[in-house]
SEDRENPA-315286 format. One record per residue (C-alpha): residue in one letter; y negated, x negated, z negated. Coordinates in steps of 0.2 Angstrom, whole numbers, plus 5000, padded with zeros to 4 digits. Last residue first. Example, Ala and Ser with C-alpha at 12.3 -4.5 7.8 and 13.67 -1.06 7.14 Angstrom:
<sites>
S500549324964A502249384961
</sites>
This chain:
<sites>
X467447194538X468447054543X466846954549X466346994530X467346914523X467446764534X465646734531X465746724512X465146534509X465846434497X465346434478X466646544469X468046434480X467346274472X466746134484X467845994487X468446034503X466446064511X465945874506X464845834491X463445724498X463045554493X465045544491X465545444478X466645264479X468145244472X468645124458X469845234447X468645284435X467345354449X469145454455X469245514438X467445544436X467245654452X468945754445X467845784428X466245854437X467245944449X468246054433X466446054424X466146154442X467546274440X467546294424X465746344424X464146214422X462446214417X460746174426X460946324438X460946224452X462146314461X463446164463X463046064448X464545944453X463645854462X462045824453X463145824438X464245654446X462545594452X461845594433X463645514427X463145364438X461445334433X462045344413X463445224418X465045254416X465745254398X466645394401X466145454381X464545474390X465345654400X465745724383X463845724377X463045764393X464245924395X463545974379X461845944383X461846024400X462546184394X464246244396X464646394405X465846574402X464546664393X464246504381X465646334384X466546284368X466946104373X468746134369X468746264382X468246154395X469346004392X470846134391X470046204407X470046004414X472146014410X472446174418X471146134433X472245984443X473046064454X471546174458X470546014463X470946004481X470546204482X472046284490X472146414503X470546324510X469246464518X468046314522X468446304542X467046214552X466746294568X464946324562X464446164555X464146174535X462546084527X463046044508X462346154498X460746114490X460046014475X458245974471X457546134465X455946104461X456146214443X458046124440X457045974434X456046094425X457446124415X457745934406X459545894410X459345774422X457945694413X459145614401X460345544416X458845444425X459845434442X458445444454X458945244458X460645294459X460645404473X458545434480X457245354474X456345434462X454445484462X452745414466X451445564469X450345464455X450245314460X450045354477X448245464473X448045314463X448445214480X446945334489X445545284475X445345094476X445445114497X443245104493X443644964481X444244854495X443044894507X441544854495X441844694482X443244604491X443044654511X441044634509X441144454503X442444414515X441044474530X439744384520X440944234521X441044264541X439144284543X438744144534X440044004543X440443854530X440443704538X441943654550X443443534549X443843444566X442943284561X444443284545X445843244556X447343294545X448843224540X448543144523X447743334520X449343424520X449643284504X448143304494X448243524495X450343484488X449543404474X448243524470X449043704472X448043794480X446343884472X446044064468X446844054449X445243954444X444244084451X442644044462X441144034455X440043964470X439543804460X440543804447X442343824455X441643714470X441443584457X443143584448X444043594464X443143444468X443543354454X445543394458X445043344475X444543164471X446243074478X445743164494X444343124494X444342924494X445642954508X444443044517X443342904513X444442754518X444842844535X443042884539X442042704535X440942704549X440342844563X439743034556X440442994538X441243144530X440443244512X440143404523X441843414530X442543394515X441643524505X441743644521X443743644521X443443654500X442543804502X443343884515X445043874504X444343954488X443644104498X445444104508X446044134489X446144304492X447844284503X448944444498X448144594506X449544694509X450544744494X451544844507X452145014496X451844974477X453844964470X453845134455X455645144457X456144954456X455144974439X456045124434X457645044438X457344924428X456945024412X458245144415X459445004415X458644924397X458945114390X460645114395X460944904389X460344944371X461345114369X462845004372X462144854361X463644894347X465044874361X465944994372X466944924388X465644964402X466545104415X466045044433X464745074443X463944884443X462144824433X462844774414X461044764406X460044664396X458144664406X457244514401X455344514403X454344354406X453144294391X451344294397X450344134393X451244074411X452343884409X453643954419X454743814416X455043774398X454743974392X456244004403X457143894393X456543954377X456844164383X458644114390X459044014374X458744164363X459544274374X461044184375X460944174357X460744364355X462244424366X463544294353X462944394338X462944564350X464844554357X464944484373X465444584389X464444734387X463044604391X463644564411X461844544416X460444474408X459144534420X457444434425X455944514434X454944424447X453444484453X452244454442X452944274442X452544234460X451344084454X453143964452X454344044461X454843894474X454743794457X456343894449X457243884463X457143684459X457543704444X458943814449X459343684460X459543544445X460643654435X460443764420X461643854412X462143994404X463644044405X464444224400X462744314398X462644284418X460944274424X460244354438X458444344445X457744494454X456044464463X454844624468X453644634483X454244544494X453144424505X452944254496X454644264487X455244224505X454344104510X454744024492X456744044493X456543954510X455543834502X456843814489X458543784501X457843644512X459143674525X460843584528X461543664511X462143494504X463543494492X463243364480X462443484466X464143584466X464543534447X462643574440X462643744448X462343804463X461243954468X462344104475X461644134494X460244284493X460344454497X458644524501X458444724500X457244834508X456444994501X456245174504X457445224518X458445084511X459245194497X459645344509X460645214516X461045214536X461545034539X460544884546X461544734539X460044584544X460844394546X460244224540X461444064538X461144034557X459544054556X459643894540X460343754551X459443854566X457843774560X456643814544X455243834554X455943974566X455544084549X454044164554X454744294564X455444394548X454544544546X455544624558X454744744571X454144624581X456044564585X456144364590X456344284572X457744444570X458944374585X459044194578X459644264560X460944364568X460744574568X462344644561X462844844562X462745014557X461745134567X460345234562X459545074553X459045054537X458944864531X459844744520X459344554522X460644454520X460344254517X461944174518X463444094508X463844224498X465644204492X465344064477X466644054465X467044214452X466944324468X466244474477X465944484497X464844584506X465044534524X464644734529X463944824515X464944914501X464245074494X462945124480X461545074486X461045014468X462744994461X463144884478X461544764476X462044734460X464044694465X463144564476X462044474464X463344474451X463144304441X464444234451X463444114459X461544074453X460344184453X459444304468X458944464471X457344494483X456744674481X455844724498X454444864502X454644954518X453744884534X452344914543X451144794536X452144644538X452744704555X450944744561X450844544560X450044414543X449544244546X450644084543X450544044524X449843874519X448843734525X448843744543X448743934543X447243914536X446243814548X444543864544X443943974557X445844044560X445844094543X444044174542X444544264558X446144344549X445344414534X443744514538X444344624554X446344594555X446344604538X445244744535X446144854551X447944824541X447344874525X446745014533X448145054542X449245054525X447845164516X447945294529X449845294531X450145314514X448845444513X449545544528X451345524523X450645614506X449845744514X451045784526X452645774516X454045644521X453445544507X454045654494X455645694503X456345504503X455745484486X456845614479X456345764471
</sites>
């Protein structure tokens, strides 16, 4: 079942709706007026909109250039995308963000900050230098009817580092790692190297890394001695920067839709795909409460406030507290026990304060922190209930990311089934003197036979076992069966194994599959009858 048709049934449409609008009503009820009350919007995020609610969940991918960000975001749509370019230097030079939309096209960066809809009208900040490097490819995916996608310009390496980008690169990569819900980073198993804006990449991502999710790509490409050490020095390196106790998980993998070249970590890199795409899969839907640590920031708003002078001496103090915050952090978490991992960021808390007016600060408001109380021990627990009831109606994407090629053959995926005939309009003509396959058939028959198909078919396991020897990937040989599995049967006759194996010729040769298997490729045994029996 595909995730698109879970989520168009009532009852789960109306939990996810449910739970998404009362998230909404919390935050404008509890959250929002405790930020505007104690300035913080001045200090970190700008405050959430309908849109930021409203919205499907994104996957930001990012990585230094030529580490195949683009050819990733392809597999997993599985089509090109318009100013989707594919290089060994750097070709992406702009933010994309990928969208559905009815109607193919391009939204300008300028244009999206304005729509309501968009979950992008907070980026003015960051000036049209950078708007004008930002564009939205709405398109009619069946892929982006569940999720969003975030393209991002190549990050340069150690050779580049004079070029400037006009825009402060890292705090745009840092907004944005802020909202989505899942962070892609690519590495080429080819070169791995580190340069001074990955650093800096690096630290826009620092306290967003349960989000992030690192791939090796291109691994079919080395042979396993050589894939090893890379990995080795990836997991040390990243082990230097992301100073978490948890280690970061690194996905091995070869992320495009053509055949792998065969290597001894082949079954390695399948089993890390499904893996990833699992976890893309199972995306929460609008992670929407995000700023808890609004307890930790009254605190210290109403701590300053409280320790000013009425008249003498105001600038030398607040200067005096300011370089005392981390002490003060350390008193507010004992006094009102408040998390450690609540608080901001020290250093960059001292310097927003340099430029503000500590008189205007205000004391702690009881009825607004009983109000934030109240959201994060009672309203929040009470929702607590309905996303397990999510959890557990979550399924597949639809395409590629439904594509887990062992559970393709398992009967009861046939029980619910997923698979129908192509719609057909009525003045369409299917009777077809010739099948555009038939030419072909002799030579798939040989294939066929060989394979020693039962009562004139061939089960799923053996078809599974010739069809890996492609060396396509195990998401890609999945569609192909879903295709070519024209009465859902869960096995395949010579006319269908004869589709399955001209889909993986035409895969093999670079093009692109249909989402849908179009009315000239169906076999003659499948089509319709409605002209015989007109003539009768």
């Amino acid at each position: 079942m595909s995730f698109r048709r879970l989520w168009s049934t009532p009852k789960a449409m109306g939990d996810v709706n449910m739970v998404t609008e009362e998230l909404k009503n919390l935050y404008y009820k509890r959250l929002l007026p405790v930020e505007k009350y104690y300035s913080f919007h001045h200090f970190h995020s700008p405050s959430y909109e309908d849109a930021d609610f409203d919205n499907k969940p994104m996957v930001l991918v990012m990585g230094q250039y030529s580490t195949g960000k683009t050819t990733f975001i392809r597999y997993l749509i599985e089509q090109d995308f318009l100013g989707s370019r594919v290089g060994p230097e750097p070709t992406t030079d702009c933010f994309t963000a990928l969208m559905y939309g009815e109607v193919e096209g391009i939204i300008p960066g300028n244009a999206l900050t304005m729509d309501p809809k968009k979950p992008f009208r907070n980026l003015d900040p960051f000036g049209n230098s950078f708007l004008n490097r930002f564009q939205c490819v709405q398109m009619p995916n069946q892929i982006l009817e569940s999720i969003s996608i975030i393209d991002t310009p190549g990050i340069l390496t150690a050779a580049k580092r004079k070029l400037s980008r006009g825009y402060d690169f890292a705090a745009v990569l840092r907004w944005f790692a802020e909202r989505v819900d899942r962070i892609i980073l690519l590495f080429d198993a080819h070169k791995l190297e580190f340069s001074d804006e990955l650093t800096r990449a690096f630290e826009a991502l620092c306290g967003y890394e349960d989000k992030l999710r690192v791939v090796l790509n291109k691994a079919d490409r080395v042979d396993s001695q050589y894939l090893m050490r890379v990995y080795g020095a990836l997991m040390w390196s990243l082990g230097k920067v992301f100073r978490t106790p948890e280690i970061l998980r690194v996905y091995i993998g070869s992320f495009w839709s053509e055949p792998r070249q065969m290597c001894d970590h082949y079954q390695l890199i399948e089993l890390e795909e499904e893996d990833l795409l699992a976890d893309i899969r199972n995306l929460p839907r609008n992670a929407a409460v995000r700023k808890l640590n609004d307890l930790a920031h009254a605190h210290i708003i109403s701590y300053l406030k409280q320790e000013m002078p009425t008249i003498f001496c105001r600038e030398s103090k607040k200067h005096n507290l300011i370089y005392q915050l981390p002490v003060i952090f350390s008193k507010i978490q004992q006094q009102h026990r408040v998390p450690a991992g609540d608080f901001p960021d020290c250093t960059k808390m001292q310097e927003k304060l340099l430029g503000q007016d500590f008189s205007k600060f205000k004391k702690l408001k009881p009825s607004l922190m009983a109000s934030l109380d109240k959201l994060l021990s009672t309203d929040i627990a009470k929702l607590v209930p309905y996303i397990q009831q999510q959890e557990q109606r979550k399924r597949s994407l639809h395409g590629v990311l439904d594509g887990e090629f062992l559970r393709t053959f398992k009967p009861e995926h046939y029980s619910r089934d997923p698979f129908k005939e192509p719609p057909i309009d009525e003045g369409s003509e299917l009777d077809f003197d010739e099948w555009v396959v038939e030419k072909y058939k002799p030579k798939y028959d040989e294939i066929f036979y060989n394979l020693s198909p039962t009562e004139g078919k061939l089960s799923g396991t053996k078809v599974k076992e010739w069809m890996t020897k492609t060396l396509l990937p195990n998401s890609v040989l999945a569609h192909i069966w879903r295709l070519s599995d024209v009465d859902g049967d869960g096995m395949l006759d010579d006319e269908e194994f004869a589709l399955a194996v001209h889909l993986i010729e035409e895969k093999v040769e670079g093009h692109w599959l249909p989402r849908e298997l179009p009315p000239h490729l169906v076999p003659p045994s499948k089509r319709p009858s409605e002209a015989s029996d007109v003539s009768v």
